[in-house]
RODO-2510 file (C-alpha; in nm, 4 decimals, decimal comma):
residues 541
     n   res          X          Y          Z
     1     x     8,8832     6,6141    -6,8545
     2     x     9,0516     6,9399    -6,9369
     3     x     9,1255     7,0058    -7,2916
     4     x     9,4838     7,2241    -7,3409
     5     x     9,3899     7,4475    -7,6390
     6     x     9,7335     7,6369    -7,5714
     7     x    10,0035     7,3689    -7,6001
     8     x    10,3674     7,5331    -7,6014
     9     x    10,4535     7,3976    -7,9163
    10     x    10,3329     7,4284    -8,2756
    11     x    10,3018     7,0477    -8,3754
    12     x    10,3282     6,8920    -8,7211
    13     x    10,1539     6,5961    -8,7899
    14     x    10,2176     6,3493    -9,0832
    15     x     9,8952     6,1249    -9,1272
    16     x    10,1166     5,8519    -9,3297
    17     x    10,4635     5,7492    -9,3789
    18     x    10,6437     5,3853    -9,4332
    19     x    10,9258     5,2528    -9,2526
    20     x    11,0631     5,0044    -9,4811
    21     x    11,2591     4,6646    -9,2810
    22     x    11,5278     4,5327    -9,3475
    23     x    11,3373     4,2442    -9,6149
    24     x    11,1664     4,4860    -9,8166
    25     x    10,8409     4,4837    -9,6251
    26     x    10,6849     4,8855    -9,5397
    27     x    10,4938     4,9377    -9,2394
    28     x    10,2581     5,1950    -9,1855
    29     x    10,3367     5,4889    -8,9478
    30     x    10,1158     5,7963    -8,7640
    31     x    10,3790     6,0999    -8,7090
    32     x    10,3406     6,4036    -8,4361
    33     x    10,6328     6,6253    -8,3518
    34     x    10,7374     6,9786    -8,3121
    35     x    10,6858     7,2115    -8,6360
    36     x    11,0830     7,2649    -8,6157
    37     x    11,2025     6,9130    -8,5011
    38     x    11,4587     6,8711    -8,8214
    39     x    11,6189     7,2247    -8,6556
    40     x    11,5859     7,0974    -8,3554
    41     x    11,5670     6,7440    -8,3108
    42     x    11,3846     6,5545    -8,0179
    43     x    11,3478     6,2108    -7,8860
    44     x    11,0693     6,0073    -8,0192
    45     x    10,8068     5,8077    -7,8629
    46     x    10,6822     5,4758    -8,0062
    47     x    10,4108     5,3197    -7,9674
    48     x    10,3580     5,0048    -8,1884
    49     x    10,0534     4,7748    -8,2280
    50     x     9,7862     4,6420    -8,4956
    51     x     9,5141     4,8573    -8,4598
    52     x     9,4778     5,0711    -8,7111
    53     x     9,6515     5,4034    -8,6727
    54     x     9,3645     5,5748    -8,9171
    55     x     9,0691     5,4241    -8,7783
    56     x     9,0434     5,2447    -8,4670
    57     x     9,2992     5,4338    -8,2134
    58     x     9,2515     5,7614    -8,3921
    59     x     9,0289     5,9245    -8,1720
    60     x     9,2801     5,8042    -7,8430
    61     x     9,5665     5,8954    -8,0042
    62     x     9,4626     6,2741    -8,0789
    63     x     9,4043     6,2762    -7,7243
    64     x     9,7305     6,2496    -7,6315
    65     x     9,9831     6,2124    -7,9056
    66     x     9,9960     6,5917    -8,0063
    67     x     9,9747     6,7023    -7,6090
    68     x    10,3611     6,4901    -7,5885
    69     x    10,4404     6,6282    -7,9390
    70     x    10,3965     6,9335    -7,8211
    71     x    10,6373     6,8840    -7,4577
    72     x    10,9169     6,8524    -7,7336
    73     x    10,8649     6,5154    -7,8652
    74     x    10,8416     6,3079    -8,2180
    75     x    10,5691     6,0433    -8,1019
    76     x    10,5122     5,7549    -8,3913
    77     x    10,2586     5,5231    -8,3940
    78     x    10,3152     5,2114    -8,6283
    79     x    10,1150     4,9604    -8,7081
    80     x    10,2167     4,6173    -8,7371
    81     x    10,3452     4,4145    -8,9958
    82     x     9,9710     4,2593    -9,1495
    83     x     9,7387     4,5659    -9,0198
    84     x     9,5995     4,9004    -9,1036
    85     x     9,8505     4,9913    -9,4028
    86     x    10,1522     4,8389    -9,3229
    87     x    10,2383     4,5488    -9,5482
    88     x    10,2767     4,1358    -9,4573
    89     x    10,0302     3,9468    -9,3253
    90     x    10,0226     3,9457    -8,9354
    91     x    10,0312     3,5384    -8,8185
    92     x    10,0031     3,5746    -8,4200
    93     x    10,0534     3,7863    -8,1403
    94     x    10,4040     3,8864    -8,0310
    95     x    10,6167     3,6685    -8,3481
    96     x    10,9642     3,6806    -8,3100
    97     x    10,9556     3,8468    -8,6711
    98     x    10,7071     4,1199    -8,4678
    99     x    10,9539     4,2013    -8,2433
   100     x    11,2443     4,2332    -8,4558
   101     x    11,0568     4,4713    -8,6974
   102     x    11,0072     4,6689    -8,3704
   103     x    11,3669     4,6739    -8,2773
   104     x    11,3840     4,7679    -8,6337
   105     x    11,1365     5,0437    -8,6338
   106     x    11,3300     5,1589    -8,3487
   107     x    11,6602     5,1990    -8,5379
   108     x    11,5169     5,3976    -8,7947
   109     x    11,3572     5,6692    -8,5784
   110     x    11,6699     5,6897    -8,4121
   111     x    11,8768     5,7719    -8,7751
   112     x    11,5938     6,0370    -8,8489
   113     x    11,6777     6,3767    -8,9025
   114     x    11,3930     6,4946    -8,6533
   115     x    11,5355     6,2481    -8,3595
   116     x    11,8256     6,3586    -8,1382
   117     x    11,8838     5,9260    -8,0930
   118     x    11,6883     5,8405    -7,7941
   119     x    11,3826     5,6596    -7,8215
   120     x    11,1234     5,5569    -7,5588
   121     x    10,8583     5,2759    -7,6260
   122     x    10,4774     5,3078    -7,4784
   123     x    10,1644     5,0848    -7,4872
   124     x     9,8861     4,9755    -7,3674
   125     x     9,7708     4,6168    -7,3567
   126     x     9,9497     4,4605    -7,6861
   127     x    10,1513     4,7833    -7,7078
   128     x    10,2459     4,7442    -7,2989
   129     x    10,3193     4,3706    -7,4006
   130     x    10,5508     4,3948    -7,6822
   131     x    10,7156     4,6921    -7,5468
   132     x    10,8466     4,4621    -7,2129
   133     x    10,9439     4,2050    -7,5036
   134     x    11,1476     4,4409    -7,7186
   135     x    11,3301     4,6096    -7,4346
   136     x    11,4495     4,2645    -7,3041
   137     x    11,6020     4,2361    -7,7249
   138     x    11,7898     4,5659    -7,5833
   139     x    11,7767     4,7591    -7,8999
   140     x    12,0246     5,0286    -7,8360
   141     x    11,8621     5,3725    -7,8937
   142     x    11,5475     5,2179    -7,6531
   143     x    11,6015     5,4224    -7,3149
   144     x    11,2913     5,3878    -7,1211
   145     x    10,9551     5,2272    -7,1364
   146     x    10,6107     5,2185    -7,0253
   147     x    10,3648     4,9858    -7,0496
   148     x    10,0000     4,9984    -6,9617
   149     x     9,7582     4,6766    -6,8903
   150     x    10,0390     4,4750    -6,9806
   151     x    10,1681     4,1170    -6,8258
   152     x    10,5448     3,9853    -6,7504
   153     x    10,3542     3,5832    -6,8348
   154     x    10,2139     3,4928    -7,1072
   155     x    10,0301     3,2050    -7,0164
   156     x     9,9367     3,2077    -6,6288
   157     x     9,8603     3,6153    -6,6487
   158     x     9,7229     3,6833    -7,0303
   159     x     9,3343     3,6570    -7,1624
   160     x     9,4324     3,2738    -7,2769
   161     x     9,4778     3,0968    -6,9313
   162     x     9,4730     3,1545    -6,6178
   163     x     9,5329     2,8994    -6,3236
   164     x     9,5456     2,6365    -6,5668
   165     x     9,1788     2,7177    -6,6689
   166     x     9,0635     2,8142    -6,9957
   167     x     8,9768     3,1220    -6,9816
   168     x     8,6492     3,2348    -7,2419
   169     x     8,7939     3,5800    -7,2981
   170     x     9,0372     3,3730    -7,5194
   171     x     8,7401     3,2918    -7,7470
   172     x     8,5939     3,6441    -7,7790
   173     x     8,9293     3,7697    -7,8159
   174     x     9,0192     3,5627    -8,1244
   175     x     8,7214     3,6432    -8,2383
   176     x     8,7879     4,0423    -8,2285
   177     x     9,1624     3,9381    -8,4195
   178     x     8,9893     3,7691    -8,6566
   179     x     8,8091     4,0372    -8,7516
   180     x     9,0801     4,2784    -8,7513
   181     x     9,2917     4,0615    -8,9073
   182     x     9,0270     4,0504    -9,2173
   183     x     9,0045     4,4763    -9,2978
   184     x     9,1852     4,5585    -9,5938
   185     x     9,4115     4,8965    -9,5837
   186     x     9,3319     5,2167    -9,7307
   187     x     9,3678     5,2716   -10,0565
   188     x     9,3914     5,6325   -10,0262
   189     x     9,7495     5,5444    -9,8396
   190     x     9,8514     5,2414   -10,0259
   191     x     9,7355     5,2965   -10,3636
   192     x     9,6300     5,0062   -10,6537
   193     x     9,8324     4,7611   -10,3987
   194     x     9,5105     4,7632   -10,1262
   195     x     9,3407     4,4384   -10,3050
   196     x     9,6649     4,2220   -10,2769
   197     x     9,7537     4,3333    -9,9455
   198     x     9,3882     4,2612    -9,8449
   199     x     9,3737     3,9411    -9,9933
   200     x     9,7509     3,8152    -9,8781
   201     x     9,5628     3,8656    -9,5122
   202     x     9,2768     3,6733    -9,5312
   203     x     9,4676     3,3586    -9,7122
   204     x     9,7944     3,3700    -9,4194
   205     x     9,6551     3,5373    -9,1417
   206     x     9,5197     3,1763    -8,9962
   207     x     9,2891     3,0820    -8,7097
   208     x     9,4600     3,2609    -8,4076
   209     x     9,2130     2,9905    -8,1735
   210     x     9,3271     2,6868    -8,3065
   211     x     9,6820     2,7655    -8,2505
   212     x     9,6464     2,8905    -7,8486
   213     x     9,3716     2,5545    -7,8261
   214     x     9,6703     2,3502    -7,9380
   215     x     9,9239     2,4491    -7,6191
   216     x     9,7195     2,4320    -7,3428
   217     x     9,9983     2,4221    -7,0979
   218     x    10,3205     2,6265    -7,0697
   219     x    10,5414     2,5307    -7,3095
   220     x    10,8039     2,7100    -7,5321
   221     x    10,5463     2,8715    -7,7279
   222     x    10,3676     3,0900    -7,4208
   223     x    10,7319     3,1086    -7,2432
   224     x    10,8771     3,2912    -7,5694
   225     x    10,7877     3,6402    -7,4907
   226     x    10,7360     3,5995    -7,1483
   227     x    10,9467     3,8379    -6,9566
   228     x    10,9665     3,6905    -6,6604
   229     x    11,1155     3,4064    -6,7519
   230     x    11,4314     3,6105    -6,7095
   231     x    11,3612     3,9401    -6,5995
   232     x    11,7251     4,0124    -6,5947
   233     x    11,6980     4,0906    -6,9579
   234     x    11,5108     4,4317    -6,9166
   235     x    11,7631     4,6533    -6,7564
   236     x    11,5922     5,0173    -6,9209
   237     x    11,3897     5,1682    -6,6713
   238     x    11,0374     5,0924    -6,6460
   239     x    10,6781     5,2635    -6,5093
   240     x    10,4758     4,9647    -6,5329
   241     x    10,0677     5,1124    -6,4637
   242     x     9,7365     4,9209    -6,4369
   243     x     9,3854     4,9343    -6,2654
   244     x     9,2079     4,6543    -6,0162
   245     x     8,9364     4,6054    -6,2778
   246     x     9,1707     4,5336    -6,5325
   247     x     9,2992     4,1447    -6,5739
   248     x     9,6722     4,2859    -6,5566
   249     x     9,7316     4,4254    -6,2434
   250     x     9,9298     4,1702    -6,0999
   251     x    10,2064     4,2189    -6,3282
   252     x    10,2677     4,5706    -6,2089
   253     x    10,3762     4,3829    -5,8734
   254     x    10,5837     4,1310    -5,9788
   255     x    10,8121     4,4073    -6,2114
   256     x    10,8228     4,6319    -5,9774
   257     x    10,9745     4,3380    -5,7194
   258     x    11,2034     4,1508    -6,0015
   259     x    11,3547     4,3935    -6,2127
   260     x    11,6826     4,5184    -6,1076
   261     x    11,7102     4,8544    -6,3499
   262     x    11,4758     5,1827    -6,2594
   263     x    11,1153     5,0550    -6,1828
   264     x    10,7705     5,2481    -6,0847
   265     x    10,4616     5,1266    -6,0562
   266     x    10,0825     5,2829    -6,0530
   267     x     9,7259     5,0678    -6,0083
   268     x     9,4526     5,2641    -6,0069
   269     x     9,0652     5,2154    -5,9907
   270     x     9,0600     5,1414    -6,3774
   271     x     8,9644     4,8849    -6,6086
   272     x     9,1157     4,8362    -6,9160
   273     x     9,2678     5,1982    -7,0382
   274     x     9,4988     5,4551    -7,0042
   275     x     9,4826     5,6352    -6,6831
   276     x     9,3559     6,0060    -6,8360
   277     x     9,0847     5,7929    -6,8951
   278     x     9,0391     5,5964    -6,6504
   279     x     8,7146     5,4477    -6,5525
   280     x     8,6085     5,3295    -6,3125
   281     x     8,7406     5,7058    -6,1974
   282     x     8,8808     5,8634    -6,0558
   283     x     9,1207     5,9578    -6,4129
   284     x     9,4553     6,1140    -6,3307
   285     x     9,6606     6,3878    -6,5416
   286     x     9,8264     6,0739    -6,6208
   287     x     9,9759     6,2965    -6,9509
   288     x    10,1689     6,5090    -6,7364
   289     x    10,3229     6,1908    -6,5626
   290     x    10,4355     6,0372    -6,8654
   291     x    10,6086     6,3208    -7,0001
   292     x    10,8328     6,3697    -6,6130
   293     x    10,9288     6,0101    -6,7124
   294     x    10,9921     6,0678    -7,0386
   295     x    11,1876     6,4250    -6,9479
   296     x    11,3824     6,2596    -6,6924
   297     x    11,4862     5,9515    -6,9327
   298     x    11,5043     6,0811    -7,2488
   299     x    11,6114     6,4256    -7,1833
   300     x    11,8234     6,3752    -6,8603
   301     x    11,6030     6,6328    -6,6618
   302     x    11,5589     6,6109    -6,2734
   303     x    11,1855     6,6227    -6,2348
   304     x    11,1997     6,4723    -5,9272
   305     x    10,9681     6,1464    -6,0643
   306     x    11,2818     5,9022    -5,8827
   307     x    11,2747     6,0651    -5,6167
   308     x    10,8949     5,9535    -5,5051
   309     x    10,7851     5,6316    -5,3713
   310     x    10,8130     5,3706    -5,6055
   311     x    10,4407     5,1921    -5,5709
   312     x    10,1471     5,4486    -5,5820
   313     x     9,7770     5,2288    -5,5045
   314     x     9,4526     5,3386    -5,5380
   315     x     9,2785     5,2036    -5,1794
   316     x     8,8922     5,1679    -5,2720
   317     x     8,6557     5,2202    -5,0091
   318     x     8,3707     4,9702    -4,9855
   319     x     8,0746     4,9972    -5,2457
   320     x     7,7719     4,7926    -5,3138
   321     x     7,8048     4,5612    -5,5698
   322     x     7,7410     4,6926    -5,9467
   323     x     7,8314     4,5635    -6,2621
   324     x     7,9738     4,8977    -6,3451
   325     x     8,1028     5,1723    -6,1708
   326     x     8,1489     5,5659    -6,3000
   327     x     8,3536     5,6551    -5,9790
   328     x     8,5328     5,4489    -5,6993
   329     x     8,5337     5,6373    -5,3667
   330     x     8,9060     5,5849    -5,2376
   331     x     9,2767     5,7485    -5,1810
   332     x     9,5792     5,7289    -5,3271
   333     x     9,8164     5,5582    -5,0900
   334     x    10,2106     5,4663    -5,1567
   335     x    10,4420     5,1510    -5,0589
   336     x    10,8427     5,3010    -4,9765
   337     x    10,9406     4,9642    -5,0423
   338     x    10,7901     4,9381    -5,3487
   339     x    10,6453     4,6332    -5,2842
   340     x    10,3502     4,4273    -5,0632
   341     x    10,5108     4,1132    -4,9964
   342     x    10,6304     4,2573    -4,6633
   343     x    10,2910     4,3650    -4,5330
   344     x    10,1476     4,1174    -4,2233
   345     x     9,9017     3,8981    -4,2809
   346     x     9,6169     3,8069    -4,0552
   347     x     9,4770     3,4287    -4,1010
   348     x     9,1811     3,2816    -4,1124
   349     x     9,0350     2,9534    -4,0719
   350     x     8,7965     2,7817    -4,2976
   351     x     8,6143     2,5540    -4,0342
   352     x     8,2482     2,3810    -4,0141
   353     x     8,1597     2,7479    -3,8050
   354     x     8,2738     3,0125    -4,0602
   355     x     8,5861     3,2013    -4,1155
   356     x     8,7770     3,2071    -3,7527
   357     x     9,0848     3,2995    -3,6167
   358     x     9,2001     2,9536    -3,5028
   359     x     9,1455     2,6250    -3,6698
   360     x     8,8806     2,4194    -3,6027
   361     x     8,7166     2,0914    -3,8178
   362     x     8,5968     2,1162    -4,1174
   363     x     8,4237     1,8728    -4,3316
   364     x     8,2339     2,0639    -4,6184
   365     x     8,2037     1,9278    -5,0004
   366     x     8,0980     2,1507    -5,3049
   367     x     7,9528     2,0420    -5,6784
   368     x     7,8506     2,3433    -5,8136
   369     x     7,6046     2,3396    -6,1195
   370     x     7,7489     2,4602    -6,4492
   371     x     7,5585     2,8028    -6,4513
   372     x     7,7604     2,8891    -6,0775
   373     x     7,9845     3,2185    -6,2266
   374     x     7,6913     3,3954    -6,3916
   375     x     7,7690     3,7084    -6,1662
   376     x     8,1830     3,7014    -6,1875
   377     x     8,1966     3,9457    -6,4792
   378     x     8,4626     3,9129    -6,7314
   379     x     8,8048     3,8552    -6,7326
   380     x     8,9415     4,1757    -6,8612
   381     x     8,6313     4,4345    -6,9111
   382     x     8,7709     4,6329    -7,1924
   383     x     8,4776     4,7608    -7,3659
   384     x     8,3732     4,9466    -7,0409
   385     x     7,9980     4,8060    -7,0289
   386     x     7,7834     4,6302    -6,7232
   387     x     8,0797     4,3422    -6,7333
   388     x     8,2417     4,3893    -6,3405
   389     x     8,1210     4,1240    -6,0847
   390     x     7,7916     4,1635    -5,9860
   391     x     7,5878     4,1030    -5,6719
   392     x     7,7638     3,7640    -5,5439
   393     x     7,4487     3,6332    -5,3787
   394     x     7,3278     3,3978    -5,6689
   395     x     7,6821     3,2559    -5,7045
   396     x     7,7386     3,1807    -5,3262
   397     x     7,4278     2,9755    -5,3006
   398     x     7,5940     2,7660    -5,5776
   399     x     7,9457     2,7393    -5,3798
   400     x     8,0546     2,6367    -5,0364
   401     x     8,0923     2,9713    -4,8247
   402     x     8,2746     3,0683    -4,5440
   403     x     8,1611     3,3994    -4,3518
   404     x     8,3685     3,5341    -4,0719
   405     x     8,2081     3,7248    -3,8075
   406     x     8,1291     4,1276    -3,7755
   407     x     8,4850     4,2737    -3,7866
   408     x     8,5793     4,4144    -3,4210
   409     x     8,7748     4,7258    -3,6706
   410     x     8,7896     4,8754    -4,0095
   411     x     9,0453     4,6337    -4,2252
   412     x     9,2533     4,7897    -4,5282
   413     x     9,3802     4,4517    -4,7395
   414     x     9,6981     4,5276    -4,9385
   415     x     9,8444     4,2822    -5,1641
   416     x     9,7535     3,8911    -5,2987
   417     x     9,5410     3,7311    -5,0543
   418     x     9,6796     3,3425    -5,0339
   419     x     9,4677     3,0492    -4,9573
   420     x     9,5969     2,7128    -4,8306
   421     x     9,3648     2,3838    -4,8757
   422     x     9,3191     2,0337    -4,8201
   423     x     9,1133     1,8657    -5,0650
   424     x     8,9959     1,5505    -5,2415
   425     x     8,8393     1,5755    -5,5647
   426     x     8,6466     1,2802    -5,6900
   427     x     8,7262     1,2925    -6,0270
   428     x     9,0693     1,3340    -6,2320
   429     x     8,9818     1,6227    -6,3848
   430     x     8,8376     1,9307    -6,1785
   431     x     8,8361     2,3063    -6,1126
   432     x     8,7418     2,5457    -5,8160
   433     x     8,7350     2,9447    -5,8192
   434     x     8,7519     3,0980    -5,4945
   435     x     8,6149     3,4638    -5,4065
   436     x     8,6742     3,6781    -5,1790
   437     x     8,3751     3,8552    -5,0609
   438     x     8,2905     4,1408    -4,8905
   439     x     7,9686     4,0881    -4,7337
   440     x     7,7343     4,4047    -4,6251
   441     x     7,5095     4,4169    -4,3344
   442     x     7,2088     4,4378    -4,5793
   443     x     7,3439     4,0576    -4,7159
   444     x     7,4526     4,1933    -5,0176
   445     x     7,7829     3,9705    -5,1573
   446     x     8,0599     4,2451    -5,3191
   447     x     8,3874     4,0174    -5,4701
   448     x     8,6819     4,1830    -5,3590
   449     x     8,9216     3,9322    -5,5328
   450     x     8,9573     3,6014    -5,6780
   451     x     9,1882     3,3393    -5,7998
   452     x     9,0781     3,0078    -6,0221
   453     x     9,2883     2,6580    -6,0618
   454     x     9,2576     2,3885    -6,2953
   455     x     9,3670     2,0936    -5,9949
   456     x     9,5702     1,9234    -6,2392
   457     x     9,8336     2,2125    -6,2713
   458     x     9,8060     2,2674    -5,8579
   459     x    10,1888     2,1564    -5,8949
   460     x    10,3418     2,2570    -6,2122
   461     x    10,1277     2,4291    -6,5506
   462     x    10,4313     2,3193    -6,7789
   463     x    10,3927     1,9287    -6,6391
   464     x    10,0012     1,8707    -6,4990
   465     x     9,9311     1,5762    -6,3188
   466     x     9,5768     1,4480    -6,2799
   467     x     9,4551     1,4438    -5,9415
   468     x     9,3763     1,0978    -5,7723
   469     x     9,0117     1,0506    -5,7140
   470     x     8,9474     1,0747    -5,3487
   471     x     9,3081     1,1430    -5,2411
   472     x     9,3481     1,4443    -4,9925
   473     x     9,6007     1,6776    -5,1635
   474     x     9,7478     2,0142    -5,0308
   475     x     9,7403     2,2917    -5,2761
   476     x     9,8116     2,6746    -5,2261
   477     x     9,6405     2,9321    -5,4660
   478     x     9,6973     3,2951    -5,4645
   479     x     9,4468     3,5570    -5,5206
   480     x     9,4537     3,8559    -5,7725
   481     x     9,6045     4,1788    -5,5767
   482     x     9,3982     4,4034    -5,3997
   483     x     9,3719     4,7301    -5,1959
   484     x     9,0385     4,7605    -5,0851
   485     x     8,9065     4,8953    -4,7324
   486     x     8,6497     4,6897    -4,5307
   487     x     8,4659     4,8926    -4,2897
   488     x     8,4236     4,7697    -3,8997
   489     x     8,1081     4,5536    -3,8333
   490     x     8,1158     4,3932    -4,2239
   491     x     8,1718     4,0756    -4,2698
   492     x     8,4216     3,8729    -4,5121
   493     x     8,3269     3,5219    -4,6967
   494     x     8,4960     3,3040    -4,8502
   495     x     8,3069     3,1170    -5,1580
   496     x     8,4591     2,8074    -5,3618
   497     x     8,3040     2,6901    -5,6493
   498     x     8,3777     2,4130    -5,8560
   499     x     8,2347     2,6118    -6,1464
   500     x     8,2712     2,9542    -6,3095
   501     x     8,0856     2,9790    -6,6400
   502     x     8,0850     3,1998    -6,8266
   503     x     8,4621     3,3107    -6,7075
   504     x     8,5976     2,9699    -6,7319
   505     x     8,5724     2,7238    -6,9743
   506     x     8,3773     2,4114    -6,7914
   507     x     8,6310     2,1220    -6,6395
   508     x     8,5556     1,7714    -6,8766
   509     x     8,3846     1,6068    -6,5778
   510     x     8,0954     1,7689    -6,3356
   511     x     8,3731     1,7264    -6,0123
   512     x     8,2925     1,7114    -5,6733
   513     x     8,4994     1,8467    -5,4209
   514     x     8,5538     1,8091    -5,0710
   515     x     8,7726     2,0146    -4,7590
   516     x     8,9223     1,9237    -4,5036
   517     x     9,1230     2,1925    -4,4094
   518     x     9,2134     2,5429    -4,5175
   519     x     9,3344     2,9242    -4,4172
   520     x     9,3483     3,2291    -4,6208
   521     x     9,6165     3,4502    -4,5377
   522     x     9,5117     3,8598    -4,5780
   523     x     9,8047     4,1074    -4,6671
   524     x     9,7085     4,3971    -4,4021
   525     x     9,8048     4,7419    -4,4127
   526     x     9,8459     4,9431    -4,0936
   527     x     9,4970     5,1701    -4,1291
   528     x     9,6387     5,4465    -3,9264
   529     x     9,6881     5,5815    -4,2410
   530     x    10,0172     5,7887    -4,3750
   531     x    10,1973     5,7612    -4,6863
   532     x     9,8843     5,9382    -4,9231
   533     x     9,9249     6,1250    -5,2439
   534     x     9,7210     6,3044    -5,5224
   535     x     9,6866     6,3383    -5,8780
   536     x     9,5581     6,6106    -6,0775
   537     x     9,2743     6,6171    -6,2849
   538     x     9,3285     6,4896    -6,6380
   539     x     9,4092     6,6808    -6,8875
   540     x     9,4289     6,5935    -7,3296
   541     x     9,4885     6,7780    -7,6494
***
C-alpha cells in the first residue's frame, strides 16, 4: 500500500468531542477536517458504530480518515450510544433509539460551523448496516451513502440465520458483543463519571444470544431494520461494495437491482474489510473511489463516477483449495446492466450418472454424520486467519455428490447458481447444504459456492411448516453469488449434505434424505471476454 505523506490539506484532528441528543444523553465523537474548515466549511462524513473510536478502529481509521479530511472533508466517527465514551447503555444491534440518535448525530454536524450542510454516511459491516437503515429514516442533510459488508435482510442474509439454519457465527458473535459491551470508557475523556457509565453497562446491556435464540424465524423483530422490506424508502444514492469471501455479498446484488435512486455496486476478492485493504488481494485505491463519490454527491462535481458501468466484479481464476489466500489471480470485469439476473444459464441434471445435460433417473439418499462441514470455513471470516473452505474432499465423502464430466470449454459463472429438487426427508425436522465444487484433475474438491436450508422454511421463514416424513416435496434453493472461471477439461460437482457443523447449528433429528430429481441452473457469462477494468494500487494516510 502506498502511504501519501503529502496530502493537499493541513488536517486538524480533535481526539474527543460529545454530541449531546435530544434526552440529555452525550455520545462520544473522533473529529478530522481541514485546519481552516470554520473559514471554509466542508461536508462531513459519518461513520457511526460501537467500536471504540480510541482503541479498537484507531489504527483503520488513521488510515483513511485524515487522507478524506484532507480532499476537503470533516469526517466524524461516533460511537454509539453504550460504547467507547459515549454515554447509555447499548441494548441490541440496530434499536430504533440507535437509529434515531444517528439521524440525530446527523443534524448536528449539519448545524456545525465547520459543515457547509451536506452530510454523507459510511460503514462497514454494522456501520454499512445502520447507514442503509438511517437513510431509509431520510434525515434531511443525509445526501449519499456507502456501505461496506453490509446486508438489505436481517434475518435470511446477517451472521444470525441463514436459510432458516442457525448459523454458529451467531454464537461467536455474541460472544465478541458481550465482551465489548463489558469495557468501561476512558476516564481520561469522561472524567470521575467512567465507574457509573461502566457499571450502568454491565447491569442493562443484557444477553444479546438469548434475545436472537428467542425469534428464530422472521418476524417483526428481524424485519425492523431490514431494508428490503421496502426498498422504496432509500431514495439517496448508494455505492453498495463487498468481497466473495465475505458473508455479504449478495446484498450488493439485490440493491443494486431494487433501489430506484443512484446505485453502484463493487465485489471484489475480499473477505471481511474495506477494499484498500482488501485480502484476499488484490486491494484497490478504494480511497480515491470514495472521495469521486463523495465529490460528485456532496460537492456536485462531475467526476465522471455515473458515468461508468454500474456493477464492477472481480472474476477469480481457478485456485487450489486453501484455507486462506494472500492473492486471488483474476480481472476486473463490469455488468452495463448493472445486474446478473439476465445472464443465460446452462442446466444440469442431477441423475444416478453424474451431473448431465439432460435428465435422466435418479434415486440417491444422503445421512451425513454430524462432523460432515469440518472443511466449509466460516460464515463471515473477519479476523482474516486459515477460516475459507478448505480442501472439499473429506466433506464430499460425507455427502451425496454429483460430478459432471471434463468440460468440452473454459466456463466463467456469473451470478446465484439455483438448484431445483425433489426430495423426501424422513423426519420432520431436517437440513441439507449444497456446494458447488470445482473439482481439479489432481481430485482436489475447491467450493465455489454454497447455499444451506432448514426444510421446514423451504416455503416461507416467517410461517415454517414441518416437512411430512417420506413425502416427495419440490423445493428451490439459491446459491451465494459468484464470478469464478472454470478452466476447460475440470470438472464441476455437486455435494448435498444433510449436515454442516461447525457452520450450522445441527437439525434436532439425525435426517435422512432422499432425491428423486433435481437441476442446477449456472448463470454464464459470454467468456469472449470485453467489458474489463482496473484499479489502482491502494493508497492511505
Amino acid at each position: 500500500m502506498k502511504v501519501d505523506t503529502e496530502l493537499p490539506l493541513t488536517v486538524r484532528e480533535t481526539e474527543h468531542a460529545e454530541i449531546a441528543m435530544p434526552d440529555g444523553t452525550r455520545l462520544a465523537a473522533r473529529i478530522w477536517m481541514p485546519e481552516d474548515a470554520e473559514a471554509r466549511p466542508v461536508p462531513a462524513i459519518l461513520e457511526y458504530i460501537p467500536y471504540r473510536k480510541n482503541d479498537k478502529t484507531l489504527e483503520r481509521d488513521h488510515a483513511r480518515a485524515p487522507w478524506l479530511a484532507a480532499q476537503g472533508y470533516a469526517y466524524v466517527r461516533v460511537d454509539l450510544r453504550g460504547s467507547g465514551e459515549s454515554e447509555g447503555v447499548m441494548q441490541d444491534e440496530y434499536t430504533p433509539v440507535e437509529l434515531q440518535d444517528g439521524c440525530d448525530v446527523i443534524a448536528w454536524i449539519a448545524d456545525q460551523a465547520w459543515c457547509d450542510g451536506g452530510v454523507g454516511i459510511v460503514g462497514i459491516s454494522w456501520g454499512g448496516f445502520n447507514g442503509l437503515q438511517i437513510a431509509a429514516l431520510r434525515p434531511p442533510a443525509l445526501k449519499a451513502v456507502v456501505t461496506i459488508c453490509s446486508t438489505d435482510d436481517r434475518y435470511a442474509d446477517d451472521i444470525h440465520y441463514m436459510g432458516g439454519t442457525l448459523l454458529c457465527e451467531q454464537l461467536s458473535w455474541a460472544s465478541v458483543m458481550f465482551g465489548i459491551n463489558t469495557l468501561p470508557p476512558d476516564p481520561a475523556h469522561v472524567g470521575d463519571r467512567w465507574r457509573d457509565m461502566w457499571t450502568a453497562r454491565l447491569d442493562g446491556s443484557g444477553l444479546w444470544l438469548e434475545t436472537w435464540l428467542a425469534h428464530q424465524t422472521r418476524d417483526p423483530f428481524w424485519k425492523h431494520g431490514s431494508v428490503c422490506e421496502d426498498f422504496s424508502r432509500i431514495q439517496l444514492p448508494v455505492y453498495a461494495v463487498s468481497g466473495w469471501a465475505d458473508g455479504y455479498c449478495r446484498s450488493v446484488f439485490r440493491l443494486v437491482e431494487n433501489l430506484k435512486g443512484p446505485v453502484k455496486g463493487i465485489v471484489g476478492p475480499w473477505a471481511h474489510r474495506y477494499p484498500h485493504l482488501g485480502e484476499p488481494g488484490p486491494a484497490i485505491d478504494w480511497l480515491t473511489e470514495e472521495t469521486r463519490w463523495w465529490d460528485h454527491w456532496l460537492k456536485g462535481r462531475d467526476t465522471g463516477i455515473m458515468d461508468e458501468p454500474p456493477l464492477r466484479l472481480y472474476l477469480q481464476d481457478h485456485a487450489a483449495p486453501r484455507t486462506h489466500y494472500a492473492h486471488r489471480d483474476g480481472r476486473w470485469i463490469t455488468e452495463p446492466t448493472g445486474a446478473t439476473s439476465h445472464l443465460p444459464v446452462k442446466t444440469l441434471h442431477l441423475t444416478d450418472e453424474g451431473l448431465q445435460d439432460t435428465a435422466a433417473p435418479l434415486d440417491r439418499s444422503v445421512a451425513s454424520p454430524a462432523h460432515c462441514g469440518a472443511d466449509g470455513g466460516e460464515y463471515c471470516a473477519i479476523w482474516l486467519g486459515p477460516e475459507m473452505p478448505g480442501d472439499q474432499r473429506q466433506d464430499d465423502a460425507l455427502s451425496v455428490c454429483f460430478d459432471s464430466g471434463p468440460l468440452a470449454q473454459q466456463m466463467d459463472i456469473l451470478g446465484a447458481p439455483r438448484l431445483r429438487l425433489r426430495l423426501a426427508c424422513d423426519k420432520p425436522q431436517g437440513q441439507i447444504a449444497v456446494r458447488l465444487n470445482h473439482i481439479h484433475p489432481d481430485g482436489a474438491s475447491a467450493r465455489i459456492t454454497y447455499g444451506v436450508l432448514n426444510l421446514s422454511h423451504r416455503d416461507s421463514a416467517e410461517h415454517p411448516q414441518a416437512m411430512a416424513p417420506g413425502a416427495m416435496t419440490d423445493i428451490t434453493l439459491d446459491l451465494d453469488h459468484i464470478a469464478y472461471r472454470i478452466p476447460k477439461g475440470h470438472r464441476l460437482r455437486v455435494s448435498i449434505s444433510t449436515a454442516y457443523w461447525p457452520l450450522l447449528w445441527p437439525a434436532p433429528e439425525a435426517a435422512e434424505v432422499t432425491l428423486s430429481s433435481g437441476q442446477i441452473d449456472l448463470p454464464q457469462r459470454p467468456t469472449s471476454g470485453g467489458g474489463e477494468y482496473s484499479f489502482a494500487p491502494p493508497t492511505s494516510a
